[in-house]
TORTIGU-656155 format. One record per residue (C-alpha): residue number from 1; residue in three letters; x negated, y, z. Coordinates in Angstrom, 3 decimals. Layout:
[NUM, "ALA", [X, Y, Z]]
...
***
This chain:
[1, "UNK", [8.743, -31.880, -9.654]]
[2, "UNK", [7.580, -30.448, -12.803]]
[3, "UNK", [5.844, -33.495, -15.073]]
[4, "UNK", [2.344, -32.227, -14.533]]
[5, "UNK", [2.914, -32.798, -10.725]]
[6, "UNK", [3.253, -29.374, -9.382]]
[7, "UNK", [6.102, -27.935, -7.778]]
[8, "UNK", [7.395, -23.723, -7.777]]
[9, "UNK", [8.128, -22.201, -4.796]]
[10, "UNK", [10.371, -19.048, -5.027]]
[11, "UNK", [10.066, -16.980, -1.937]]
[12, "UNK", [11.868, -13.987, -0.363]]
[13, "UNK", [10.122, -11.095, 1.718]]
[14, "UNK", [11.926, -8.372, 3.472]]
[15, "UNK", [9.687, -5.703, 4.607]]
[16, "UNK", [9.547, -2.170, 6.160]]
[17, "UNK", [6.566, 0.265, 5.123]]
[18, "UNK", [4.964, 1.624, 8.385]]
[19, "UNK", [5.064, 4.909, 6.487]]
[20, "UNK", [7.874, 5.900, 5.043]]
[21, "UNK", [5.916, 8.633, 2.569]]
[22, "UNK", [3.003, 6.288, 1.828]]
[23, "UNK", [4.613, 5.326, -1.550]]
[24, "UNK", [6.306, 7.992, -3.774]]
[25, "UNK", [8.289, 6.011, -5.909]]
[26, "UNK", [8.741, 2.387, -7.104]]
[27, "UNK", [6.220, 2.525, -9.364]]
[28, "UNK", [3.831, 3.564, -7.343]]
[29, "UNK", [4.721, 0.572, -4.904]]
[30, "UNK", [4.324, -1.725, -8.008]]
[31, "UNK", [1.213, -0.343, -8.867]]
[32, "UNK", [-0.041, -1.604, -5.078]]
[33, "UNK", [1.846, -4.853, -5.282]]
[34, "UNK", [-0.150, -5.791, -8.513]]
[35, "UNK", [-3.362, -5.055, -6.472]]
[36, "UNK", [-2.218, -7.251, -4.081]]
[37, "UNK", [-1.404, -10.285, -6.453]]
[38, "UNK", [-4.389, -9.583, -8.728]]
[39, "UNK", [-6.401, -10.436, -5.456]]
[40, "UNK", [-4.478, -13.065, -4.285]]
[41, "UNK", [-4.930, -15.005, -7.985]]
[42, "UNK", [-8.782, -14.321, -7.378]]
[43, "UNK", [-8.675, -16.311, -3.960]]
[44, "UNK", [-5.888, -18.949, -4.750]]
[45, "UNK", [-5.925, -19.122, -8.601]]
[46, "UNK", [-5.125, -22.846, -8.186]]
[47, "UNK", [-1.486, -21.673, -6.767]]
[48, "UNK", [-0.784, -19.134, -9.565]]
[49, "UNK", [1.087, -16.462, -7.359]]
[50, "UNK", [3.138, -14.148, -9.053]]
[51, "UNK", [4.968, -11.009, -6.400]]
[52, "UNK", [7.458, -8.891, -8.332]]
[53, "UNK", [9.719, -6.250, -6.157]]
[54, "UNK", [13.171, -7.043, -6.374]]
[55, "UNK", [14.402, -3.389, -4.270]]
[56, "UNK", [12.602, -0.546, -3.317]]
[57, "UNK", [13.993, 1.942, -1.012]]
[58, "UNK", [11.136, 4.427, 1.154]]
[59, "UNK", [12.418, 2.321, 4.345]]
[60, "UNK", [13.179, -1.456, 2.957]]
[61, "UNK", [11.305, -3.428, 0.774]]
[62, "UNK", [12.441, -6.675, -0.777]]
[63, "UNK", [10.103, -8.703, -2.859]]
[64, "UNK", [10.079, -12.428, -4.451]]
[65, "UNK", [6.885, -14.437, -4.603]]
[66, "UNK", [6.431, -17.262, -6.631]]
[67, "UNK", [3.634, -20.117, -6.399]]
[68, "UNK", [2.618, -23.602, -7.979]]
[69, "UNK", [1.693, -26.273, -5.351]]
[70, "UNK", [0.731, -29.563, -6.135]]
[71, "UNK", [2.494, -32.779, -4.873]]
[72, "UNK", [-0.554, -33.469, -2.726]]
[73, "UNK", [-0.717, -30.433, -1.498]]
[74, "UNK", [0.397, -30.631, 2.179]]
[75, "UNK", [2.478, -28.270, 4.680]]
[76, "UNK", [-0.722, -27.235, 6.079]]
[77, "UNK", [-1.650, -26.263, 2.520]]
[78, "UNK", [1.552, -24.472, 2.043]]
[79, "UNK", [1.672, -22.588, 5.044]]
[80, "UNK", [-1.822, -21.626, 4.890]]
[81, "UNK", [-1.358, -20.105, 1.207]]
[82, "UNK", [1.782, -18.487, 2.683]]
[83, "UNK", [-0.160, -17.043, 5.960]]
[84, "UNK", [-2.943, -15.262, 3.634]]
[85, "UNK", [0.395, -14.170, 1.416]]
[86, "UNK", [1.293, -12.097, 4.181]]
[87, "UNK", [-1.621, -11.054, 5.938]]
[88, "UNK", [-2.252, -9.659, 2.460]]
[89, "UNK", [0.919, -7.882, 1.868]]
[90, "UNK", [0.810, -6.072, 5.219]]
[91, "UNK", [-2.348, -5.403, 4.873]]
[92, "UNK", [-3.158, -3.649, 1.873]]
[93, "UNK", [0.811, -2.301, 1.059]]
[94, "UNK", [0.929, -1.289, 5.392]]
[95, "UNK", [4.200, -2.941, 5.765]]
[96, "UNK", [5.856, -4.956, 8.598]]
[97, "UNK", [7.186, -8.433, 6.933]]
[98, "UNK", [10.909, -8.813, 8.612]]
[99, "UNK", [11.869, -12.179, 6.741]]
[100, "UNK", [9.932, -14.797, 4.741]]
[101, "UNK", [12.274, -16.934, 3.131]]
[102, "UNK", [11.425, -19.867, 1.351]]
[103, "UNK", [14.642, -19.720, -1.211]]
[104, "UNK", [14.261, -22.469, -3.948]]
[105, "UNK", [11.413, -25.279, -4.644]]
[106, "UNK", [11.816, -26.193, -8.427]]
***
């Protein structure tokens, strides 16, 4: 726990796009994923989310999210923030989430 009582989540999503031509390159996926994360700060500023793509191929996706959550936030809170996370990414990017990891709390 950081001194200002919030910790960092660091996250790992595996995904598969639900069309393989919908992106043409990795910066056009970035381009989408900032979209995504602008909106997500907009509704949850609070948690600070930050989604950066760690490996782009046309059929696999890997990305890491990062979030603040305070220590009286509770797993409801969490898992909430988490559920709108992903109903967001497969959403708007039209991916299929394969794994949500939840890889380091700092």
């Amino acid at each position: 726990m950081t001194s200002a009582g919030f910790y960092h989540y660091y996250c790992g999503i595996t995904a598969q796009p639900n069309d393989e031509d919908q992106y043409e390159d990795f910066g056009d996926f970035d381009i989408h994923l900032n979209l995504v994360q602008r909106e997500l700060n907009e509704k949850e500023p609070k948690r600070q989310p930050h989604l950066e793509t760690n490996y782009f191929h046309e059929d696999w996706l890997e990305i890491v999210l990062r979030f603040r959550v305070s220590f009286r936030d509770g797993s409801e809170d969490i898992n909430r923030f988490i559920d709108l996370v992903t109903e967001s990414l497969e959403s708007h990017l039209n991916i299929t989430i394969v794994d949500f990891d939840i890889e380091n709390i700092i």
